[in-house]
C-alpha positions, 0 to 999 in steps of 0.5 A: 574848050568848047565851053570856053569858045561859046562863053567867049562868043557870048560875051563879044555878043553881050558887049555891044548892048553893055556898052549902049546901056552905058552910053543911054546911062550917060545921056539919062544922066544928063537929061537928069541934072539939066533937064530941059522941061519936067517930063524929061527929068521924069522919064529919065529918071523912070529910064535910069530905074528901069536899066538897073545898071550899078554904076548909077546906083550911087545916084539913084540913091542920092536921089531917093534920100534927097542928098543930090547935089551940083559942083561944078556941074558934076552930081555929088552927094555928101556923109550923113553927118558934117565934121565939126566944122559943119563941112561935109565931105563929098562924093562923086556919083557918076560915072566913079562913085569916089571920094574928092580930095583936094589939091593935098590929096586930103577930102574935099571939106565944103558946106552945104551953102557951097553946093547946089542943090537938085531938088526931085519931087516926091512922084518922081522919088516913088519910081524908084521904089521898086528898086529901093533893096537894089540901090541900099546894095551901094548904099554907104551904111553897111547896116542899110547894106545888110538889110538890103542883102537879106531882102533879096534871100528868096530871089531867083532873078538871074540879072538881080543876082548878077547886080548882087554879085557886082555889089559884093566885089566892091563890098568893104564891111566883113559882116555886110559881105558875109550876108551877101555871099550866104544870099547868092549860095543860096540862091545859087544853091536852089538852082543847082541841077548836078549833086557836084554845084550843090555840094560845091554850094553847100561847101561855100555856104558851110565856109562864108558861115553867117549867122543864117547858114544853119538854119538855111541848110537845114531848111534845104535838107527838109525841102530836098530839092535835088535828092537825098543825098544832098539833102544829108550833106546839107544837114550833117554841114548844118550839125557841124556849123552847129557844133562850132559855133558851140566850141567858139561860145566856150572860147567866148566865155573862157575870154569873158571870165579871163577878162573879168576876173582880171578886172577883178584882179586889178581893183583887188590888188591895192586892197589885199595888200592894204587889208592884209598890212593893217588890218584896215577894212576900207570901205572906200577902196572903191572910190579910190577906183572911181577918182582913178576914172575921173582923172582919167575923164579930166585928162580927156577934157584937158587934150580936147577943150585946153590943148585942142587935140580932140582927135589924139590917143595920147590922153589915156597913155597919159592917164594912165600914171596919172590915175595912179598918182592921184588916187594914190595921193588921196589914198596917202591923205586918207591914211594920214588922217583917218587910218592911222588912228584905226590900226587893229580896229576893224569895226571902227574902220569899217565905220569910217571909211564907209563914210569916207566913201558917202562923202567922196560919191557926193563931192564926186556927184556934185562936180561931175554930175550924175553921168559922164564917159571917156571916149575909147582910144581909137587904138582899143577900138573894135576887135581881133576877129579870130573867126566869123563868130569869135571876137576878141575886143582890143579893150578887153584884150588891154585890160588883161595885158595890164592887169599882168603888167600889174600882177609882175609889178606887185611880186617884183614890188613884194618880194624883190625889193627892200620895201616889199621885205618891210612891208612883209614883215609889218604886215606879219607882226607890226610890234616886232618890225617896230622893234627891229627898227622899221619906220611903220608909220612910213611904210604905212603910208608908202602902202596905202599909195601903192594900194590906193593908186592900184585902185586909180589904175584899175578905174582908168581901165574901167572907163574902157568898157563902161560909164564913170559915174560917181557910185561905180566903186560900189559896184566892184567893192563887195566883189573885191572883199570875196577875192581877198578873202576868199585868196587869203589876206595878204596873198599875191597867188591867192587874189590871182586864183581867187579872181580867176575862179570868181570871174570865170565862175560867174561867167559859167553861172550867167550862160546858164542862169540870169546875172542876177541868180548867178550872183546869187550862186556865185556867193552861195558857193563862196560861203559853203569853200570858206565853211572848208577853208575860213582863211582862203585858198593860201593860208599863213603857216606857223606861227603867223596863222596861230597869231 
């Protein structure tokens, strides 16, 4: 109760001076935006500098990156950059650092012709040098926010810490935040005179959990600074911060091995039904995935440049069937052509689609150019931030939720259906199925759509985590071939083992080789299981396999 009643006390005393403080701010400012002579704007801007109050920051720094200017009398400042209008959107400075809107309540859009400017010269900009980490703790770039919090981690200052603290409540970037709080537990922490403050630090340092917090703690364990045991208590919260951090990288890789092996899934699908129907070694199934993500990136140009909605997610939902359909259609025409007069011949196939594949790259390279990109859906952007160091991206998260959606359509397609029932027998014996009274041709065809728009699909995923360009099917091709073979031709559940084991496989090989050995390794192992086991994880039986 007596605590209480001083700090009370305290505050009634501290009040006053708080309030004067503010009232000097506000006739600083003043003598700043309408100074009567040069020396008054420099001593107030010295003065501003020196009382170090946060509510002047937002314009200390508007200062300092020389973006001060006048509306109506009153200091605003603009974003870094304009919209696409060449309008900015503005913001108050002081005494409310906020956004103005308009009448609607929507942000106040103006050009820079419509503001006046406050031009500060350079000797009057270096006075606030000193406090330049202060200011950057308001700054509206969370990275100059970050920078600014780590550059204080040695400081002891109690009115810089209360600035800090000021700083944090108003604080929006998680990882921003994250640093901040690790700089004032530790300061706090080196200041702790019971064994209690310094667990309850250590516990706070332990529960924020950044990047730094291992090495900070063990840092305060060799130094122990209170006594040995809180040094321990530092170190073994150190160990334990460690050993999570090792659990959530194996969720981490588990995630990336997921992901990619469905990736692997999804451009594997369309060629084991193909490869195990005909007997066709398509070489330029890959390209089937690289016209997927260019239907995708021509649909973007279509809602952005013809129906003038660049700001919209409706382009990759309506990409999506779209790839499907017209990398299909490519694959019918390919199939009309070239493959049907290479059933059973697999070297000559292999010949022919290779070149196929050589004249789509270049049509594609002398369309497109040599480098184009999709922008990600706003709704696939970021992350699910399952802990401080475990982040699950929504893309990845996307790419596995179709790949399953794709997986279910495939068996339903192969196995509960009347098509999947013809396309089952031909792909087992073709003379037989003629015989009974399937039109092999037809259903052929109807394969090669299916499988080639499998491929599109999978291309319009791809745009999600990486560039479009014209030889990206080469890079998933050879990939593709070592699931089909390796699952067995043909097998639905052997190409979803097989991509799994591979993606997860090679993730496992990279943590602890580079991608390039753990390539290497990944093939070698591949060789030695088809040594075991020349017709994959799920081989035909009877007959069939005799044949």
């Amino acid at each position: 109760m007596k605590i209480s009643l001083r700090m009370l006390m305290c505050c009634l005393l501290l009040l006053p001076l708080k309030v004067a403080a503010q009232d000097s701010a506000s006739i600083y400012t003043a003598q700043l935006l309408q100074p009567p002579n040069d020396s008054v704007r420099t001593q107030a801007i010295g003065r501003l500098a020196a009382l170090r109050i946060p509510a002047t920051f937002p314009l200390l720094i508007a200062i300092n990156d020389k973006k001060l200017y006048l509306l109506d009398h009153k200091a605003v400042t603009v974003d870094s950059k304009p919209t696409g209008e060449g309008t900015y959107r503005l913001y108050s400075l002081y005494p409310d650092n906020i956004l103005l809107t308009n009448s609607s309540g929507q942000p106040l859009l103006l050009p820079l012709s419509a503001l006046q400017t406050v031009d500060i010269p350079r000797a009057d900009r270096l006075q606030l040098a000193g406090i330049a980490p202060l200011l950057n703790l308001f700054s509206n770039d969370a990275q100059k926010r970050i920078l600014a919090y780590t550059q204080l981690k040695n400081t002891g200052d109690s009115a810089t810490l209360s600035i800090l603290q000021a700083a944090l409540t108003k604080e929006s970037n998680a990882d921003a935040r994250r640093t901040g709080k690790d700089v004032l537990y530790a300061a706090r922490l080196y200041s702790a005179t019971s064994t209690a403050a310094a667990k309850a630090y250590i516990d706070s340092i332990g529960d924020n959990w950044s990047d730094n917090a291992p090495v900070l703690l063990r840092n305060y364990a060799k130094a122990g600074f209170l006594n040995q045991e809180t040094a321990h208590y530092a170190a073994a919260q150190a160990i334990s911060l460690e050993k999570r951090y090792d659990s959530l990288q194996r969720i981490q890789n588990f995630f990336s091995g997921l992901s990619l092996g469905s990736i692997l899934i999804l451009i594997a699908l369309g060629l084991s039904i193909v490869y195990g129907l005909a007997g066709i070694i398509n070489m330029a199934h890959g390209e089937f995935m690289m016209i997927g993500a260019y239907t995708t990136y021509c649909t973007q140009v279509f809602f952005t440049h013809t129906l003038g909605i660049p700001q919209t997610d409706l382009f990759f939902l309506a990409a999506l069937p779209l790839s499907f359909m017209v990398a299909g259609a490519m694959g019918w025409i390919l199939e009309r052509l070239v493959i049907r007069h290479l059933y059973a011949k697999p070297l000559e196939s292999l010949l022919a689609t290779w070149g196929v594949s050589l004249i789509l790259i270049q049509t594609a390279r002398l369309l497109f150019g040599d480098l184009t990109a999709v922008k990600t859906p706003q709704l696939l952007s970021g992350g699910w931030q399952v802990s401080p160091h475990l982040t699950l991206p929504y893309n990845r998260i996307f790419i596995i939720v179709l790949t399953l959606l794709m997986v279910v359509f495939t068996y339903l397609m192969l196995y509960r259906s009347r098509l999947g029932l013809q396309i089952r027998a031909v792909t087992q014996n073709r003379q037989m199925s003629a015989c009974l009274g399937i039109e092999t041709r037809r259903v052929a065809s109807i394969t090669f759509f299916i499988g080639s728009g499998l491929a599109g699909l999978a291309g319009c995923a791809i745009t999600l985590i990486g560039n479009v360009v014209p030889d990206m099917g080469q890079t998933y091709i050879v990939d593709s071939f070592l699931v089909v073979v390796t699952g067995g031709v043909g097998k639905l559940a052997g190409t979803i083992f097989s991509g799994l084991g591979i993606g997860f496989f090679t993730k496992i090989s990279e943590s602890f080789f580079q991608a390039v050995y753990g390539k290497v390794f990944i093939l070698v192992f591949i060789m030695l299981f088809m040594q075991y086991k020349p017709k994959g994880l799920f081989p035909d039986k009877g007959r069939v396999a005799e044949d």
